[in-house]
N, C-alpha and C positions, 0 to 999 in steps of 0.2 A: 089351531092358534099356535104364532109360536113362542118357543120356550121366553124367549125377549120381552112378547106381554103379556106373559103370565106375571113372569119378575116386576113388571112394571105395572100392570092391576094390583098384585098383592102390595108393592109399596104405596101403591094410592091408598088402598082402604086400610093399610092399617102401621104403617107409618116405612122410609127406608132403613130402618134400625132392625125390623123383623130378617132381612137378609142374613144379616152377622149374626144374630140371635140364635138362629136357626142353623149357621153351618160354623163359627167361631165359638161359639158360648157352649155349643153344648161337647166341646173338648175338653171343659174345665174340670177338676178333677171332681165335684160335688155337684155337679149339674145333674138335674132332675128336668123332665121334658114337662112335667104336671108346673113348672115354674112358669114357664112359659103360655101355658094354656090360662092360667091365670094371668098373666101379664096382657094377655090380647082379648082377654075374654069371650074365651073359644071354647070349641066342644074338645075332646082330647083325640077322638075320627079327625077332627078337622086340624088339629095340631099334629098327626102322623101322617095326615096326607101332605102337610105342607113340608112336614122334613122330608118325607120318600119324595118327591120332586125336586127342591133344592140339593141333596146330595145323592140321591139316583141309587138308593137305599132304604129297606125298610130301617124303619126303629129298633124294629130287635136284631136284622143283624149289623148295625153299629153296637148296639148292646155288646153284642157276643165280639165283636171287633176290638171293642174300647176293652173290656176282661182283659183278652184274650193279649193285646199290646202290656196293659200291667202288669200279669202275670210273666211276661217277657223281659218286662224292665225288673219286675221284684228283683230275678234269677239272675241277670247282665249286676245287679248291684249288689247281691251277694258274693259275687266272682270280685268286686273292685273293691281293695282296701280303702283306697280313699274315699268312695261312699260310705262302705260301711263304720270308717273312722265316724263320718259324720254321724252316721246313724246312733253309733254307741258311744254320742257323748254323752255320761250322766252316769253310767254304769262305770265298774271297774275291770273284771277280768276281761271280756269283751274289748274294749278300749285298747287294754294292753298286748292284747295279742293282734290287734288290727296291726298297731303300732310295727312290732314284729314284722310282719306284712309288709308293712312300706318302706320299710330297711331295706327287707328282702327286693322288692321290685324296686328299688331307688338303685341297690346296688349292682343289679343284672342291666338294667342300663345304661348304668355308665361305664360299665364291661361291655356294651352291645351284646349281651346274652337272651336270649328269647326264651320269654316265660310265660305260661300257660297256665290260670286257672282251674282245677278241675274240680274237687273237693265234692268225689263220690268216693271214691277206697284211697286215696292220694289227695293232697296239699295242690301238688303241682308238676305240670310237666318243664323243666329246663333242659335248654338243647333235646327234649325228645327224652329225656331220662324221667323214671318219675319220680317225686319228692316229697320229704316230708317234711317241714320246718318247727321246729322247736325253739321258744324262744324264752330265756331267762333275766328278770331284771333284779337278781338279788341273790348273793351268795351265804353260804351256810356256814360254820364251824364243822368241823370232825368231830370235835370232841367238847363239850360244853363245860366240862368239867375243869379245862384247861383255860384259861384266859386268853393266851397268844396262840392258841390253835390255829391252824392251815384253816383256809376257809375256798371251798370248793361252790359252784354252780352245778347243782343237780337236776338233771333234766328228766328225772322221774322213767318209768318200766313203757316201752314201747307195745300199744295195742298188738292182739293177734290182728286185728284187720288192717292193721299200719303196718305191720312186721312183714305179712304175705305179700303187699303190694310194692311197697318200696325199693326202689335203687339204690337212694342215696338218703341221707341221713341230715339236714344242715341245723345245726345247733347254732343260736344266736344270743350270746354274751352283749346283753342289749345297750348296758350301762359303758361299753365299752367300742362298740359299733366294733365285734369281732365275730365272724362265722368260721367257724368249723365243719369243712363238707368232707363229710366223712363218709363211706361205701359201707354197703348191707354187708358184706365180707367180714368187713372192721369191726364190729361193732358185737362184743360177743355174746353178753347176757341180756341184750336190751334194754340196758341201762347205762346211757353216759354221762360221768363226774367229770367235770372240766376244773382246772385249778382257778385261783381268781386271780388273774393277773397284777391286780396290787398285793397278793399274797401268797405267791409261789411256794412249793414244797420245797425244804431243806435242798432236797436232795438233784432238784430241777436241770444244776447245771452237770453234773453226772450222770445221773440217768434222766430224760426227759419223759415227760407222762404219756402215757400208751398213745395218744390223740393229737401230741405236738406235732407230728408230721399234717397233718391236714388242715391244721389252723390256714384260712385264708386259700387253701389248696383249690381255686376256683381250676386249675386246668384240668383237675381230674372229670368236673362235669362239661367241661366244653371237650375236651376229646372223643373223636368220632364212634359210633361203637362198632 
């Protein structure tokens, strides 16, 4: 018999709806194949014979297929800020460092810079370099005792497994949309103070702070190596 009136038998006896039911419905994220064996009032043999014919697969490996596609998409949307923005709305430090994230990738595009997801021992590959992005939305005092104290953006001690892996360094002054890409070289105790731009040190326009050269310094990471 061919495949034409089988499709055409099974829509007689049990209505043309079982078609889609059978190769649409059961992509849906909470689909259970026992739904449908009750929907037709079938045996559950008789409901895996009709999916293994309409999509030219058993049941279980669509099972392992359908997993198998998830676990693919989990991983593609942990690599994307903008999913993940969505994901962690409701939370707070999650949220904020998404945020971070889409600065970062907002601002390599409109440089046409190419950036790579990786976030197994690195953040990120840019132009081929690897990176690690740091991102601050709130500056501190020096000195608390002090009223009108210098108020600096501390970007906290860099991991040993951040320290070994990385190139470059991009520290992001969030409240200010200002990066800092700064090289493994530069950076000497693994820990960088940035000043905060509505509050400069005294002494800013004499000596500038160890890091003022690489404020915005995007050519250091597109240069070839």
């Amino acid at each position: 018999m061919k495949r034409s009136d089988k499709i055409n038998r099974l829509k007689a006896k049990y209505g043309d709806e079982i078609i889609s039911d059978f190769t649409v419905t059961v992509w849906l994220k909470d689909f259970k194949l026992k739904t449908l064996t009750q929907k037709y009032n079938i045996l559950s043999d008789t409901s895996k014979k009709i999916f293994e014919f309409l999509n030219s697969t058993t049941y279980h490996e669509f099972l392992t297929k359908k997993r198998t596609q998830k676990k693919t998409q989990i991983i593609a949307d942990k690599k994307d800020p903008y999913k993940r923005f969505e994901h962690s709305k409701g939370t707070n430090n999650v949220h904020k460092g998404t945020l971070g994230e889409i600065r970062l990738f907002e601002a390599c595009k409109e440089k046409n810079i190419d950036i790579i997801p990786v976030f197994n021992r690195i953040d990120y590959k840019i132009n081929g370099k690897k990176v690690e992005l740091k991102t601050r939305f709130s500056s501190v005092r020096t000195d608390y005792s002090r009223k009108n104290s210098r108020r600096f953006y501390n970007f906290g001690r860099i991991s040993d497994k951040e320290w070994k892996n990385l190139e470059f360094l991009i520290c992001l002054i969030f409240p200010h949309n200002l990066f800092y890409i700064i090289p493994k070289s530069a950076v000497t105790s693994r820990r960088v103070s940035l000043p905060d731009p509505n509050n400069p040190p005294i002494t800013y326009k004499l000596r500038p702070p160890k890091y003022e050269p690489y404020k915005e310094a995007w050519y250091l990471i597109t240069e070839k190596k």
